[in-house]
Steps between C-alpha positions, in 0.01 A plus 500: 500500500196691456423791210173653697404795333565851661276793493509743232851724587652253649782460307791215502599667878133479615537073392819492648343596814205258460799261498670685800180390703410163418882352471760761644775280513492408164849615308393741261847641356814319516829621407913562575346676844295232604078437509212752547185310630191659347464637846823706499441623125123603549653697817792682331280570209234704723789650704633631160207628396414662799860653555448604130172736584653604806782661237252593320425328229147479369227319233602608165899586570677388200870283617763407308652173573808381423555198781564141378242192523554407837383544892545882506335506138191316617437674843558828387330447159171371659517751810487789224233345298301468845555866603333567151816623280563365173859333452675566172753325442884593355603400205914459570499416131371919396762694330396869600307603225276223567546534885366858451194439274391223750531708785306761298182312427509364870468850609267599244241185567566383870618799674913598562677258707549613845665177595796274386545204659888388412779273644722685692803430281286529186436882659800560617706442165239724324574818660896548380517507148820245519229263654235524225787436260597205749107433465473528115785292436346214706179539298293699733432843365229647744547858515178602660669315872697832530175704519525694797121609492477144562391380867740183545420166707770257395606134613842415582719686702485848527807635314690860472343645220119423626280797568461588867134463505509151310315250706603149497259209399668262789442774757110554390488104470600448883249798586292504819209225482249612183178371463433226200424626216147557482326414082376889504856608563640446157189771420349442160559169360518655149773761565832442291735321769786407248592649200768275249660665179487228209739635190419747367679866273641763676208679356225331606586254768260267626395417851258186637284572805412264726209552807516268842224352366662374101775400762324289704288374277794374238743376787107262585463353181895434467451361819198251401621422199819321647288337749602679797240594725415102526898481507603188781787540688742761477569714169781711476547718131910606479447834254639807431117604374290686742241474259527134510566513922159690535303216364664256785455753728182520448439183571680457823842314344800598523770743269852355555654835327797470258731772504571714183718467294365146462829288457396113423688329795429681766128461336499133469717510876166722706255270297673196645549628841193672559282222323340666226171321362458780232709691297453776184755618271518607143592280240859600487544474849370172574739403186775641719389330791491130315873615399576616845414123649207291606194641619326349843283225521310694758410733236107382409405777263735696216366842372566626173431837370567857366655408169370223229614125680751281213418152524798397581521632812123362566682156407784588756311570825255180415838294475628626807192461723278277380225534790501894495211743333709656228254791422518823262291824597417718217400869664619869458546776695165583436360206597685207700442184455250460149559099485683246666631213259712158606766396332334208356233660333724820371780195382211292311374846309840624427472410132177634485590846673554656850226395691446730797191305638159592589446844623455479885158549717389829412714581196323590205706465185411606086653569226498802277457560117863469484564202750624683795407363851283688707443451869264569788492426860484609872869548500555691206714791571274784575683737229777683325606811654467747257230247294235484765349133597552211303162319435635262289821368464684520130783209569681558163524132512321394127362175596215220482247359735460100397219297501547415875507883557836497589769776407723456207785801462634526178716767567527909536278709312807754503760178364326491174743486196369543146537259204359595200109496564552225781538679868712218718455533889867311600283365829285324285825235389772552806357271704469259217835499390629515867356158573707356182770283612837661547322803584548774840354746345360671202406909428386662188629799355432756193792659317356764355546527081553893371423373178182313507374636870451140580676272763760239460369242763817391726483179748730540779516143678675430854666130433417297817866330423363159409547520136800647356431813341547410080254215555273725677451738248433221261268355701322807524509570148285180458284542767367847449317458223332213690430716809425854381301614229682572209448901460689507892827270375787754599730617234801454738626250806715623739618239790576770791704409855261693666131710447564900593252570761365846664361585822409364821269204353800397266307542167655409175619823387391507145667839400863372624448175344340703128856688554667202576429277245494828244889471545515177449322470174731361215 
């Protein structure tokens, strides 16, 4: 496989076409329909895209985008971004306050979306308000897909309920023969091509923007970073991530898709029969997956990210395949990936901190007057909407950069609790008390005191079932003080069945869990 650079504008579809030409028949995309050869994708991505101006659609449209990771996702998604418009994607998870302030500073800083690109069903059960209850009540609350200002292409079959005029992605895919994409058809390499809402209030909601060229230029160093442009033989990533599937396709491997929902054995069942060599999951997922049953031995690399990585489950996947690259990526939205870290050298630190690793070629990393990582790179995010451009990225990670100029994270600026005079970052000890024996899993927590305004420091631990629990706690009543310092020892232990978690990534959900163990105080 071969990562030769593109011309400015290029754009992931421009490489996929510098694929296209030097090995067509090279599967790009597998999935439940079958392969795409780089040849076939490159081709329905410029038929798209061409189909798409012929509707007109034009440089600086605006489209909302509410289609899954998959085929349609990728080939529609890249044949917008190469006609010019920027992608913004939906948010299922938006009540409609939220919804509507989103929509509003889309409008106000890109331009009004003229577009939605929408499964069919997705679109379908949006127009009759039984089917946006039906929607809501299986978690997707999308009320902009009933727009009818909105100029519709979906995927899937088209179903009553559709707009007359929508155009379907298959039908523009199998369009008449389209040139390949040419680099100067994406336009200015430096236009927003995808926009991504991070969390954010109702009032001022917050939106990452992403050009071809941050795009291309992250998926590269994710790409050389796990080795794969000198890659021998075949490599096949099974994801759900099409972050994570740009970075292999843009280095000429292949993206065996898993379907959403993810469900464990029919995740560990395509990586088997479609011989995975890489994988990426959260930590919570590749938990479920060591639960589910035993991962591949064709499986050469194990990708960690979006949430902070337990030990334990480091300890797991090292057990379970012995001759695989168990690595963690540290990145953002932002900026993806930072550092790359194996599980050796993140297992040997763990009582030391979370080491993240040394920033990758081209990333600049400080710290400010208050500890706070800040980042700089070629694929920084090229702004906020509503912010302008980002020059430098403020990580809200408080952190350390070692002697070897590696990255230490000690935790979220944000996570801070309040003891007295002594400020305690809970990232700064998790991962130390996680790698204690007997341990899954350990989050700090502040319970608030309305007398004093301080913080009574709670440890919420995840037993890994190897010690029962009474001895556990006593354990770790005797351990502490010889693993913390003494100003972090929590005032309360609570041994907890399971960790409350939020979002897609799977993040310990600190509020629940400050709730949680708030009702559980003696």
């Amino acid at each position: 496989m071969s990562g030769t650079p593109n011309p400015p504008g290029a754009g992931l579809a421009g490489r996929i076409a510098d694929h296209a030409r030097r090995t067509p028949d090279a599967v790009a995309l597998l999935d439940a329909d079958g392969t795409l050869t780089y040849a076939e994708l490159a081709q329905r991505i410029a038929a798209t895209a061409s189909g798409l101006r012929a509707a007109g659609m034009s440089a600086g449209d605006t489209v909302l985008f509410a289609v899954r990771p998959g085929r349609d996702a990728l080939v529609l998604g890249l044949a917008v971004m190469t006609v010019g418009a920027a992608v913004v994607v939906a948010d299922p998870g938006a009540g409609d306050e939220l919804d509507a302030a989103r929509g509003r500073l889309v409008t106000e800083r890109l331009a009004a979306p003229r577009w939605l690109a929408a499964e069919s069903w997705l679109r379908a059960l949006s127009a009759p308000k039984a089917g946006r209850t039906l929607l809501r009540r299986l978690g997707l609350n999308l009320p902009a897909l009933c727009d009818p200002t909105l100029r519709l292409v979906h995927t899937g079959p088209r179903l009553p309920g559709l707009p007359p005029n929508a155009l379907s992605a298959a039908t523009l895919a199998r369009g008449a023969s389209a040139p390949e994409p040419e680099p100067a058809a994406s336009g200015d390499p430096a236009r927003p091509a995808l926009v991504v809402f991070t969390s954010g209030t109702t009032a001022r909601p917050r939106a990452v923007v992403h050009s071809q060229a941050t795009l291309l230029a992250g998926a590269d160093l994710l790409g050389e970073s796990l080795g794969l442009p000198a890659a021998s033989g075949p490599v096949v990533v099974h994801s759900e991530q099409l972050m994570i599937a740009f970075a292999f396709l843009a280095a000429g491997a292949t993206w065996s898709v898993a379907p959403l929902p993810v469900r464990p054995k029919r995740f560990l069942r395509d990586l088997r029969r479609r011989r995975a060599t890489h994988t990426f999951g959260t930590p919570a997922s590749l938990a479920r997956l060591l639960a589910a049953g035993q991962l591949p031995d064709t499986l050469a690399t194990v990708l960690l990210g979006a949430a902070p990585v337990p030990p334990p489950i480091l300890r797991r996947l090292r057990t379970v395949l012995p001759s695989a690259r168990i690595a963690v990526i540290y990145g953002a939205t932002e900026m993806l990936p930072i550092a790359v870290t194996d599980a050796e050298e993140k297992l040997d630190h763990a009582p030391h901190g979370d080491l993240a690793g040394h920033p990758l070629p081209g990333v600049t990393a400080r710290l400010n007057d208050e500890g706070e990582l800040l980042l700089r790179g070629a694929h920084l995010a090229i702004g906020y909407l509503g912010d302008g451009p980002i020059g430098e990225l403020n990580t809200g990670d408080r952190a350390r950069i070692d002697a070897e100029g590696r990255i230490v994270l000690l935790g979220r600026t944000k996570d801070m609790l309040i003891r007295g005079s002594f400020n305690l970052y809970p990232g700064l000890y998790e991962s130390a008390i996680a790698a204690l024996p007997g341990i899954a899993e350990a989050v700090i927590v502040g319970v608030p005191d309305p007398l004093t305004a301080d913080e009574a420091v709670v440890l919420a631990v995840r037993p890994d079932g190897s010690v029962p629990e009474p001895e556990l706690l006593r354990r770790l009543h005797r351990e502490l003080p010889r693993t913390i310092d003494h100003a972090a020892l929590p005032d309360r232990i609570h041994c907890l069945p399971a960790i409350p978690r939020r979002g897609r990534t799977e993040k310990p959900d600190r509020e629940q869990l400050r709730t949680l163990v708030t009702k559980e105080a003696p």
